[in-house]
C-alpha positions as CSV (number, residue, x, y, z in Angstrom):
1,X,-5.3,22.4,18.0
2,X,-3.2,20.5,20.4
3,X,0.8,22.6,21.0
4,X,3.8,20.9,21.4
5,X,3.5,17.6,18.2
6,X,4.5,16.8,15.3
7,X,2.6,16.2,12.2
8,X,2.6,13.7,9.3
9,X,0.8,14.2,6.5
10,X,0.0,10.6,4.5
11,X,-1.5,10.6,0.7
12,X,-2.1,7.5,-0.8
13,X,-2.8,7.7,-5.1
14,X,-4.8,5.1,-5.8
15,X,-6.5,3.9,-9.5
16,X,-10.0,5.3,-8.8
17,X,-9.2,7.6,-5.4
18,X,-6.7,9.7,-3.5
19,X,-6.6,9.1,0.2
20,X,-5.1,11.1,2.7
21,X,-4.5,11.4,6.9
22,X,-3.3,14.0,8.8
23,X,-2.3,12.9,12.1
24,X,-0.3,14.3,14.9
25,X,2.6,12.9,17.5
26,X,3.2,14.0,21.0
27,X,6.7,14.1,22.9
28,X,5.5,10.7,24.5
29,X,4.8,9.1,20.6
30,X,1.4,9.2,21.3
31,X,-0.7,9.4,17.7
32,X,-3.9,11.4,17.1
33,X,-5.6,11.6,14.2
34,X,-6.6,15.2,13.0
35,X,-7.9,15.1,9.3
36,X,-8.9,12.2,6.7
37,X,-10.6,12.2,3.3
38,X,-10.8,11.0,0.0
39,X,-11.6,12.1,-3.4
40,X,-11.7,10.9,-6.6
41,X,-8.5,10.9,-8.6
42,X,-8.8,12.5,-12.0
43,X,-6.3,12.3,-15.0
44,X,-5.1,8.8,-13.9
45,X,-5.9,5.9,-15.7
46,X,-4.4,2.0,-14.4
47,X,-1.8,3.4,-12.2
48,X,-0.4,6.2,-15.2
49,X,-1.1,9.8,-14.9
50,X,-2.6,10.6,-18.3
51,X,-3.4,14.4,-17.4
52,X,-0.9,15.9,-14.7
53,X,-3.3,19.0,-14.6
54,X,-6.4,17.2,-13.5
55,X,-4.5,14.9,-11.2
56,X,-2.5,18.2,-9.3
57,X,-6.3,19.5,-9.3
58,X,-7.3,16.3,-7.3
59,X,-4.5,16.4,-5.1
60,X,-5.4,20.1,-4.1
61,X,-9.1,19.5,-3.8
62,X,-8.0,16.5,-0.9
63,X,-5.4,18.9,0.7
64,X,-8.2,21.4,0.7
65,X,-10.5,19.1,2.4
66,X,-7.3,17.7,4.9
67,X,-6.4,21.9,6.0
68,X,-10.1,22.6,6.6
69,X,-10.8,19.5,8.9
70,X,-6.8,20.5,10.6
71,X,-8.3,24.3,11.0
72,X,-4.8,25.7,11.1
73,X,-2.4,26.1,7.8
74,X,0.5,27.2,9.4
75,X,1.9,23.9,10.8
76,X,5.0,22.1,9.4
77,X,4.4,18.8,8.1
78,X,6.6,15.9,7.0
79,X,4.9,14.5,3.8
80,X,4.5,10.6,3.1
81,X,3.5,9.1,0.0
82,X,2.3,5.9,-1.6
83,X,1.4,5.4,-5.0
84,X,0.0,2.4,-7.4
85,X,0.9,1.3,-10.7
86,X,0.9,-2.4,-10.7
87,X,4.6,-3.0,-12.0
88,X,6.1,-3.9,-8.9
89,X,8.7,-6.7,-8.7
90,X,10.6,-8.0,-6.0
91,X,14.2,-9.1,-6.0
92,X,16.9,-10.5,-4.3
93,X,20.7,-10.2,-4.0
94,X,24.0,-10.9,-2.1
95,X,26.1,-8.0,-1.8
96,X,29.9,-8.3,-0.3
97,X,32.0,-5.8,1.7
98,X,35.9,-6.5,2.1
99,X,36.3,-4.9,5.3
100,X,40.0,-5.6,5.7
101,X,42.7,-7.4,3.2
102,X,44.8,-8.4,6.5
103,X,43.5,-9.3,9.3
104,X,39.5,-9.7,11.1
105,X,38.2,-6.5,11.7
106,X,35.5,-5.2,14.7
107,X,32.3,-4.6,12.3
108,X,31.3,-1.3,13.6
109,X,28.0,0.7,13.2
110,X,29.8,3.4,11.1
111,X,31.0,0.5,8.7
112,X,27.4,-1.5,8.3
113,X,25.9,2.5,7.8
114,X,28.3,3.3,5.2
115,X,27.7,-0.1,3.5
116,X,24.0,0.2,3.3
117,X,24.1,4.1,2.4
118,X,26.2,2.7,-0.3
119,X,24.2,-0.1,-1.5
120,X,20.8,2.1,-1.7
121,X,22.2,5.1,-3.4
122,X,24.1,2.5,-5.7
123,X,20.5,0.7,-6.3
124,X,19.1,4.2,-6.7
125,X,20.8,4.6,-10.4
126,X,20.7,1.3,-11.8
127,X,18.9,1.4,-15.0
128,X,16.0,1.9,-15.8
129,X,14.7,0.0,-12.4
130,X,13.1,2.2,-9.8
131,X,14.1,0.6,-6.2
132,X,11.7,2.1,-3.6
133,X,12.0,-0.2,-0.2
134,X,15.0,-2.6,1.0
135,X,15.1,-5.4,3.3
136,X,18.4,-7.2,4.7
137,X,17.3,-11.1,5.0
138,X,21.0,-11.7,7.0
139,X,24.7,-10.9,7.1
140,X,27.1,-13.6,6.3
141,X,30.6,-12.8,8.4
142,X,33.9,-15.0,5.7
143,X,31.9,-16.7,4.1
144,X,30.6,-19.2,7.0
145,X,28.8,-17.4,10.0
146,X,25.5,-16.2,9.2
147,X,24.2,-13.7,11.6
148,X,21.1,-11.0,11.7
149,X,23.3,-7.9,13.2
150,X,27.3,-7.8,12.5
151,X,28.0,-5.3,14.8
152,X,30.9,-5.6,17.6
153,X,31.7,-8.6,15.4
154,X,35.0,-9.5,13.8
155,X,35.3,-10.1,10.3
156,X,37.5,-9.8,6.9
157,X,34.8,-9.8,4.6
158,X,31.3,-9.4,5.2
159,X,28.2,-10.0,2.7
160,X,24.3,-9.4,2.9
161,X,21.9,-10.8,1.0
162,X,18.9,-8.1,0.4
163,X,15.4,-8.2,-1.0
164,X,14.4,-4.9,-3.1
165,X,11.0,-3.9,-4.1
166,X,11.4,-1.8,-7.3
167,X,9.3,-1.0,-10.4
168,X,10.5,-0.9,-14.0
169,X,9.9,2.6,-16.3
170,X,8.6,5.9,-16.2
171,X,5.5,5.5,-14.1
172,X,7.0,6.1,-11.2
173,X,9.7,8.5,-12.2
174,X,6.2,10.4,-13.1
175,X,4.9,10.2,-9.8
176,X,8.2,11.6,-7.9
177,X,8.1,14.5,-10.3
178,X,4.8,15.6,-10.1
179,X,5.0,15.7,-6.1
180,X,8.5,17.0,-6.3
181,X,6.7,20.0,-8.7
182,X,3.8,20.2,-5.9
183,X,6.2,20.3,-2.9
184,X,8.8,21.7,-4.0
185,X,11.2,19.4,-2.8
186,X,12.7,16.1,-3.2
187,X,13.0,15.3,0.3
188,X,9.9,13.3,0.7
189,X,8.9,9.7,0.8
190,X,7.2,7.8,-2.1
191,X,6.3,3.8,-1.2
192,X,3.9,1.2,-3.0
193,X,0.9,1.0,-2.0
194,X,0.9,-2.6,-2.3
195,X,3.6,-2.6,0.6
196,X,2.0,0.3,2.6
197,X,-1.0,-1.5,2.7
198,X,0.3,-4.8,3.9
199,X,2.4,-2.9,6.7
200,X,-0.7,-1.6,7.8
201,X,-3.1,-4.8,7.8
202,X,-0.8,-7.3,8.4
203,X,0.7,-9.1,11.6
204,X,4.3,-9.8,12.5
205,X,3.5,-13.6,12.9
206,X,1.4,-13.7,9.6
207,X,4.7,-12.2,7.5
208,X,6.7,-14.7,9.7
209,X,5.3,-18.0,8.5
210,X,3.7,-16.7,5.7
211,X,0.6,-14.8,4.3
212,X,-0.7,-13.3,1.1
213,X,-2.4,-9.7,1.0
214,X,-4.2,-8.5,-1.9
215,X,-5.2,-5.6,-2.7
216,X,-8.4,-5.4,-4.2
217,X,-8.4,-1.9,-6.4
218,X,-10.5,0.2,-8.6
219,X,-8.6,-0.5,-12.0
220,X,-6.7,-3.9,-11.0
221,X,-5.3,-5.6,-8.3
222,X,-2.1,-6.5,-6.2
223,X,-1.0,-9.3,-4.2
224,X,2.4,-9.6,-2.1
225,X,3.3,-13.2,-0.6
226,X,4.9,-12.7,2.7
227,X,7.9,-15.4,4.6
228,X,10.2,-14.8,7.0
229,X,9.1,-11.5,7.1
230,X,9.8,-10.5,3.9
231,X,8.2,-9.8,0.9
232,X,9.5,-12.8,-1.6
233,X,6.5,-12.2,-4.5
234,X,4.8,-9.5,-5.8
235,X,2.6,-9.9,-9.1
236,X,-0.4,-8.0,-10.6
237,X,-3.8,-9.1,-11.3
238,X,-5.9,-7.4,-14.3
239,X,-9.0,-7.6,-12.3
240,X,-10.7,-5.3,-9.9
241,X,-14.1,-3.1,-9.1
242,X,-14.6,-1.1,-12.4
243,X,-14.9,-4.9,-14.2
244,X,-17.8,-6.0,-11.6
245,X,-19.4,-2.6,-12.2
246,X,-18.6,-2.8,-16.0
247,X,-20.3,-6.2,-15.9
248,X,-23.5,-4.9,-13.7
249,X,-24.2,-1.9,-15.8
250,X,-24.0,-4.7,-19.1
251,X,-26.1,-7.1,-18.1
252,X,-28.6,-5.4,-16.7
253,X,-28.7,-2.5,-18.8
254,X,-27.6,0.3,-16.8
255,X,-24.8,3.4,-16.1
256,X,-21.9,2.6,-14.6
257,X,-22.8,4.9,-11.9
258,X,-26.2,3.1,-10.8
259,X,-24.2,-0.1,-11.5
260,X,-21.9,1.0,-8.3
261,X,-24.6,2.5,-7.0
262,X,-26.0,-1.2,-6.7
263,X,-22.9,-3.1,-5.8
264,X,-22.1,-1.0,-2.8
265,X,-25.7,-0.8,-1.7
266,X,-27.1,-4.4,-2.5
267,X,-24.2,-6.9,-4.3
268,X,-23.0,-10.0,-2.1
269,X,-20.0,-12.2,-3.4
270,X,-22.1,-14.9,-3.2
271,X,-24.6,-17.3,-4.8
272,X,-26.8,-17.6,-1.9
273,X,-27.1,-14.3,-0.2
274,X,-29.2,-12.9,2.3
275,X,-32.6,-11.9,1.3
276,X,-32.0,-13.4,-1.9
277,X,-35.2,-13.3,-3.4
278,X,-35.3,-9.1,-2.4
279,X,-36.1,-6.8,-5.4
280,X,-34.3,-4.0,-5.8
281,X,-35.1,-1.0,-8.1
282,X,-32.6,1.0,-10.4
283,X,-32.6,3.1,-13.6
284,X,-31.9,2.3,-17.0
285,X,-29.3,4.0,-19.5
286,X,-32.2,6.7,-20.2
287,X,-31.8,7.8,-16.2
288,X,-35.8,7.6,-16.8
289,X,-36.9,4.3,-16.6
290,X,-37.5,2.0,-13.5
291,X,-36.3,-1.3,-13.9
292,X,-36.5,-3.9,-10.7
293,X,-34.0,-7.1,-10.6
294,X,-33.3,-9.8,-7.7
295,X,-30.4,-9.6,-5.1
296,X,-29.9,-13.2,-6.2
297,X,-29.3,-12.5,-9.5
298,X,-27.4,-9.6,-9.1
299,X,-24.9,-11.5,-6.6
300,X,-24.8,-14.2,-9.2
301,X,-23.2,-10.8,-11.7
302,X,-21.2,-9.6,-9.3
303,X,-20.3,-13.3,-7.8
304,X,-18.9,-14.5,-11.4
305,X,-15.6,-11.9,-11.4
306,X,-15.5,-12.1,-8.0
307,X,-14.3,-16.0,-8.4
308,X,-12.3,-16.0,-11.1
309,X,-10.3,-13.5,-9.1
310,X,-10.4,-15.7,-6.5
311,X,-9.4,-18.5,-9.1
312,X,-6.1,-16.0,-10.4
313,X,-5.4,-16.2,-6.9
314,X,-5.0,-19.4,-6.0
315,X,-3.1,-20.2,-8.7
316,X,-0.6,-17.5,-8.6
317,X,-0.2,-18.9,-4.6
318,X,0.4,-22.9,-6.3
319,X,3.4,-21.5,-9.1
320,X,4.8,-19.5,-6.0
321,X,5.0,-22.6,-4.1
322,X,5.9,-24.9,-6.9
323,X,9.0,-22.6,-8.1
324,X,10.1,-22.3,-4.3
325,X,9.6,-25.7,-2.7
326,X,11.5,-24.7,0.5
327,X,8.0,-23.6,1.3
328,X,6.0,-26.1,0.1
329,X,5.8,-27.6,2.9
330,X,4.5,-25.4,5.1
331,X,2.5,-23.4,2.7
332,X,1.0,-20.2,3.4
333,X,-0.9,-20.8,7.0
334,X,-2.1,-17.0,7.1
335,X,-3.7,-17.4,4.1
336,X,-4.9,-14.7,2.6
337,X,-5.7,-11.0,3.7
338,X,-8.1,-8.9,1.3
339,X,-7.5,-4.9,1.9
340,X,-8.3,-1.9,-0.3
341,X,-11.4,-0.4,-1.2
342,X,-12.9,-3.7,-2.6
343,X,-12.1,-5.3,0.4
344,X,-15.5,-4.0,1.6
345,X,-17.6,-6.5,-0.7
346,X,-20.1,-8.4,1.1
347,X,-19.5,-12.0,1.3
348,X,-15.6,-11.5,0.2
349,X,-13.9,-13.6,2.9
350,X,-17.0,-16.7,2.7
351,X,-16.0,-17.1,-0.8
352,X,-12.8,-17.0,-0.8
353,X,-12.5,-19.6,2.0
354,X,-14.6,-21.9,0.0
355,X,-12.6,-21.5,-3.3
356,X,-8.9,-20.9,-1.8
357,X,-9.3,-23.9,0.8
358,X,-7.8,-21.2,3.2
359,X,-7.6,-18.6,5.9
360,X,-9.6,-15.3,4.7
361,X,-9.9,-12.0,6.7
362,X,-10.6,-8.0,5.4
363,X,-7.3,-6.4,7.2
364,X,-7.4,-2.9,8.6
365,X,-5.0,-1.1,10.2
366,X,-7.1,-1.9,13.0
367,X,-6.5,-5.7,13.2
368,X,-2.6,-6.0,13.4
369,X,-0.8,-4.3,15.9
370,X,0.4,-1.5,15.2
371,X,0.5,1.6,17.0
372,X,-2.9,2.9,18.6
373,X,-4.5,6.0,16.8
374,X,-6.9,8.5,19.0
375,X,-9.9,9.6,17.5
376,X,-9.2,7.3,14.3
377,X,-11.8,4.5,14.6
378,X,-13.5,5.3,11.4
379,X,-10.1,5.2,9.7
380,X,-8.3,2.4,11.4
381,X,-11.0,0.1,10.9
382,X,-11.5,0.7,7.1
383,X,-9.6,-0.9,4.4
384,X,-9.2,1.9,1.8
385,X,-6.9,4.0,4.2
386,X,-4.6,1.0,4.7
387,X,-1.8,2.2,2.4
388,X,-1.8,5.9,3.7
389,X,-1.5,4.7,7.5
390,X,1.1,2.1,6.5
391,X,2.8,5.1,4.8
392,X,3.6,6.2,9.3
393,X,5.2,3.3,10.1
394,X,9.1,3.7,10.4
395,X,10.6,-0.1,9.3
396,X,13.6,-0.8,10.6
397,X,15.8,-2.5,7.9
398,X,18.3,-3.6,9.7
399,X,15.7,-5.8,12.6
400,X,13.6,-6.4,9.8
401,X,11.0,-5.3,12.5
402,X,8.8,-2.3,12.7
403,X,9.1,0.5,15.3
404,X,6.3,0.6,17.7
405,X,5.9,4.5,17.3
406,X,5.2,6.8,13.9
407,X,8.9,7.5,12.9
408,X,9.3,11.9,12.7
409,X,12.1,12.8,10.0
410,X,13.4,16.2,9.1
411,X,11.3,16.5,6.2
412,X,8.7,19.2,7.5
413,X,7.4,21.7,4.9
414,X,4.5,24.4,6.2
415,X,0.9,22.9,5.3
416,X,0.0,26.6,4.3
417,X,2.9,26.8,2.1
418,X,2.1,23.1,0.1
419,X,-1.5,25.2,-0.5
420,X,-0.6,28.5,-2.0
421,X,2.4,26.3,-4.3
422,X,-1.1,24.2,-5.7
423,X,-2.6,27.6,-6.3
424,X,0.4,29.5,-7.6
425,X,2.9,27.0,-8.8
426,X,4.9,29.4,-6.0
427,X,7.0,26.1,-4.7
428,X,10.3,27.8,-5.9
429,X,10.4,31.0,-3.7
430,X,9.1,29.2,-0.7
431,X,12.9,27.2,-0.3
């Protein structure tokens, strides 16, 4: 176990799994990753928790996994996580600051820190809206001079227009209490997955000019439009793996778990994939019989769903456009970036270039730049761990850029101490 770092533990809940990273930081910000895993999340259903019991059982079993791979409990941690529910929404607003009644005033950074502390924890308890990540789109000093930093500027007045990310109702008021109850403390982060998973996958210059990432889930799907490096659309699509399978195991008269079983192993998004004419063997409902079937038609199945997603897509992308027509004209040149666990599905990107009439790719954390990861390429180059790598990355609000190391915050709880509090419910007397 390497002395003298810091160590992040990230846990991503999705619909179908729970993913989670252990990785560590040296003085010198250099990463390493120590621990990853996955298991399948119980008592969740769509993004709700439906059984707390058999979802804190899920998270334990992953820790488990995480502390056994790590090979020492006794290490503080600061704790990261990202959650999805598919009710995400994405707003905007101008927000002003009389700074002086008399005379200009210098803007200083104890005046634009007050103001956003302010504006967060005034966000914080509005409602029945849940605002979990805020982005400053520019400053606007009297009225007239718009600028990206006020600082060591002079001004009477001063007004920034922000873009929140927030979800409505109790599904995520749900999620902070349940890790609240496991950690025994508030003082952790909780993000969307949808916007974890685009800060891991996506470039700088994609956001810039614009880019759409979905994420292509268990129960359903996300997809967050990107400009001027901010996220200016968020919407949900009812559409993801479980309907592909759900459609294998009907049509050909199978489980749902041989249905998977054959997606993973053989399915192509595609009407012409390789080997088409292949015959692949599988089991019916009675687990007894052998029954054989053609890669071609089972690509047809699983090609079907797979384009009227693509279809959903597309058209989401047109209203977008059509309702803001300041960026009509450039449209979205990054196209579209597929991450997630579906993102693995053979002949994804082929399709969708043929039905979007634009850009494809599968993002990892691997393909943008963010900070390198040692002894991570399994991880870093698959697209289910997206959201709980994105989860590291420190985003600085006010440059509306991202720091170029894992940010460290004074959030550390002992790894051993999270365990016994999943055994023992012990989180009280460990504060």
């Amino acid at each position: 176990m390497p002395r003298g770092r810091d160590f992040l533990v990230s846990i991503d809940v999705g619909t179908n799994t729970l993913k989670g990273v252990v990785v560590s930081v040296d003085s010198s910000n250099q990463i390493a990753l120590e621990a990853y895993g996955s298991v399948k999340a119980v008592g969740i259903d769509k993004g709700e928790v439906k059984d707390a019991v058999a979802m804190k059982h899920s998270i334990q079993k992953l820790i488990e996994d995480l502390t056994g791979q790590v090979g020492k409990k006794e290490i503080e941690a600061d704790f990261r996580i990202s959650f999805t529910n598919g009710d995400y929404s994405v707003f905007s607003e101008s927000i002003e600051e009389v700074i002086s009644e008399d005379r200009p005033t210098l803007v200083r950074q104890e005046i634009l820190d007050a103001m956003m502390t302010r504006i967060r924890k005034e966000k914080l308890q509005t409602g029945n809206t849940n605002v979990h990540k805020n982005y400053v789109r520019k400053f606007i000093l009297d009225d007239e001079k718009v600028v990206f930093n006020p600082v060591d500027m002079v001004a009477k007045k001063l007004n920034v227009e922000m873009v929140f990310v927030s979800t409505e109702g109790k599904s995520a008021e749900v999620f902070k209490r349940l890790f609240e109850e496991l950690f025994g403390t508030e003082d952790f982060t909780v993000s969307p997955s949808l916007i974890s998973g685009a800060d891991a996958v996506l470039t700088d210059t994609e956001k810039q000019h614009g880019v759409v990432c979905v994420v292509l889930g268990h129960g359903f799907s996300e997809m967050v439009i990107y400009k001027e490096n901010l996220p200016v659309h968020i919407d949900r699509i009812p559409l993801g793996i479980r309907h592909i399978v759900r459609d294998i195991a009907l049509v050909l008269g199978t489980s749902q778990d041989e249905a998977e079983r054959l997606l993973v192993t053989y399915g192509h998004a595609s009407m012409h994939p390789p080997a088409e004419e292949s015959v692949v063997e599988y089991f019916g409902l009675d687990e007894r019989t052998r029954k054989r079937v053609t890669v071609k038609k089972l690509s047809t199945i699983i090609y079907a769903r797979v384009k009227e997603l693509l279809n959903k897509i597309r058209k989401e992308v047109q209203l977008f456009l059509l309702n803001n027509p300041e960026h009509s004209e450039e449209g979205i040149p990054g196209g579209v970036v597929f991450t997630g666990g579906g993102a693995k599905l053979r002949g994804l990107c082929d399709s969708g270039v043929e039905s979007l009439k634009m850009p494809v790719r599968v993002g990892t954390y691997e393909t943008s730049f963010n900070p390198r990861i040692e002894n991570g390429h399994d991880v870093v180059n698959d697209p289910i761990f997206g959201p709980c790598l994105g989860n590291l990355i420190e985003h600085d609000e006010l440059e509306g850029e991202y720091s170029e190391a894992m940010g460290m915050e004074k959030r550390r709880r002992g790894f051993g101490s999270f365990i016994k509090s999943l055994f023992f419910g012990g989180a009280e007397d460990e504060l």
